[in-house]
N, C-alpha and C positions, 0 to 999 in steps of 0.2 A: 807802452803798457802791454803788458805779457796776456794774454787769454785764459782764462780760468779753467785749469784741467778738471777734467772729470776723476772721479775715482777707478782704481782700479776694478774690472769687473769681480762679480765672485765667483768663487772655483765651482763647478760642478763636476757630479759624479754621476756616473750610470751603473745600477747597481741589475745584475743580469740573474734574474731567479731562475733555477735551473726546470726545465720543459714537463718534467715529472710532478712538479708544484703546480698545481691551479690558485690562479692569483686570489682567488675566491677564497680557499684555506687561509693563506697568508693576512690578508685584508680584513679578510671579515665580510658575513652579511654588510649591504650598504656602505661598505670601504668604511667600517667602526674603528676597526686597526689604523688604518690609514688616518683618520681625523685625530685616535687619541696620538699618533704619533705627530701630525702638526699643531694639535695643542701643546705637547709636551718641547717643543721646538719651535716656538713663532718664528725665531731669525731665518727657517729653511724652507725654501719651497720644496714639495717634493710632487710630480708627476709621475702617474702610474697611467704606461701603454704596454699592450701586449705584457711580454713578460720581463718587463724593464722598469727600473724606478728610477730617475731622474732626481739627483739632489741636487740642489744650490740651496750655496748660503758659504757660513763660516767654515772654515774647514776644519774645527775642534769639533761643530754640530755634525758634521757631515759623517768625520770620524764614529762618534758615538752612535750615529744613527745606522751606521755602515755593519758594526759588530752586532747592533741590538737586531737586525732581520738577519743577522749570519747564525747570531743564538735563536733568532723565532723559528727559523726551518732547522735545525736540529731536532728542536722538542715538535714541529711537523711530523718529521724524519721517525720520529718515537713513537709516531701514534695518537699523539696528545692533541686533541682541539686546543685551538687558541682563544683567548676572552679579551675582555679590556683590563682587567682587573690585573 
């Protein structure tokens, strides 16, 4: 009888905001950002240290998640407060 493999683990990413960003803009009071972005993604875990975000999950989530904070510090980058909305 053959042993029952585990599944593959899931990919992770480490997503590196540049030192000039305070995690605080990007997130939000009380990491609001951060929550609506793991409502909007149950399958991802995402961990925020220092100035690192840590994805796991799917890697189509991970993808999508990856572009959506590359487009939130642009509009940073502009000036623009961020919301949940």
């Amino acid at each position: 009888m053959t042993e029952p493999t585990s599944p593959p683990p899931l990919p992770t990413h480490t997503v590196v905001v540049p030192d000039d960003v305070q995690m605080v803009t990007l997130l939000g009071p009380r990491d609001e950002m951060l929550r609506t972005i793991e409502r909007a993604f149950p399958r991802l875990v995402v961990h925020a240290r220092g100035n690192e975000l840590s994805l796991t999950g799917p890697r189509a989530d991970i993808q999508v998640v990856e572009t959506l904070i590359d487009e939130l510090l642009e509009i940073i980058a502009t000036g623009q407060p961020l919301n949940r909305d």
